[in-house]
C-alpha positions as CSV (number, residue, x, y, z in Angstrom):
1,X,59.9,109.0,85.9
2,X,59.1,111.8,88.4
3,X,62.4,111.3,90.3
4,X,64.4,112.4,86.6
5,X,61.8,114.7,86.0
6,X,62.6,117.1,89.1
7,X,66.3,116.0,88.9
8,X,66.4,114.2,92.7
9,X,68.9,112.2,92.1
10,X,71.3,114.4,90.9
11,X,70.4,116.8,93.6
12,X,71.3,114.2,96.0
13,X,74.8,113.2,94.5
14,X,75.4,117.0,95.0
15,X,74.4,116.9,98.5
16,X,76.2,114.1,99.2
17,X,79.4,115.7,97.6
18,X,78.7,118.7,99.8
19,X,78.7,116.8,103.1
20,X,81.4,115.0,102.3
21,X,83.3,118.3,101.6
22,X,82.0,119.0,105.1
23,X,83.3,116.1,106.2
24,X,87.2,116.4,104.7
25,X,87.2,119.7,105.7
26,X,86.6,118.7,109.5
27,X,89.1,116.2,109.5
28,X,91.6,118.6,108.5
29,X,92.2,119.9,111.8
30,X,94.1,116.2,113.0
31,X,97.3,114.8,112.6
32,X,97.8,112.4,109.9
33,X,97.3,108.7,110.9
34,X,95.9,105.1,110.0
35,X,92.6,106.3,111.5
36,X,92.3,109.5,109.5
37,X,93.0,108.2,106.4
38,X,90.4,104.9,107.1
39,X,88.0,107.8,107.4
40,X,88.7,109.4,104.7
41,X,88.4,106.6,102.5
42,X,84.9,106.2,103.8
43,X,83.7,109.0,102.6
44,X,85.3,109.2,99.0
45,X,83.9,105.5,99.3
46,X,80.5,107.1,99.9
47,X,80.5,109.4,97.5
48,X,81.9,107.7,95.0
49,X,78.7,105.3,95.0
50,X,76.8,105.3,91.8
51,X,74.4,102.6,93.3
């Protein structure tokens, strides 16, 4: 398959982890609260997807 052949899926599982670093790292700067933590759970949600 040419997809496993030139690895694009695993490149994009490790782009997705890198944006979602991106991500916690910019919600760093608020205040704890119900909000920040529904976000974060979106994106460990996100890149926790195998499918």
């Amino acid at each position: 398959m040419l997809m496993k052949r030139h690895k694009a899926i695993e490149a994009t599982f490790e782009r997705a982890r890198s944006y979602g670093g991106i991500a916690q790292d910019a919600l760093a700067i608020f205040p704890a609260s119900r909000e920040k933590d529904a976000l974060q759970d979106v994106i460990g949600f996100c890149i926790g997807r195998t499918h």
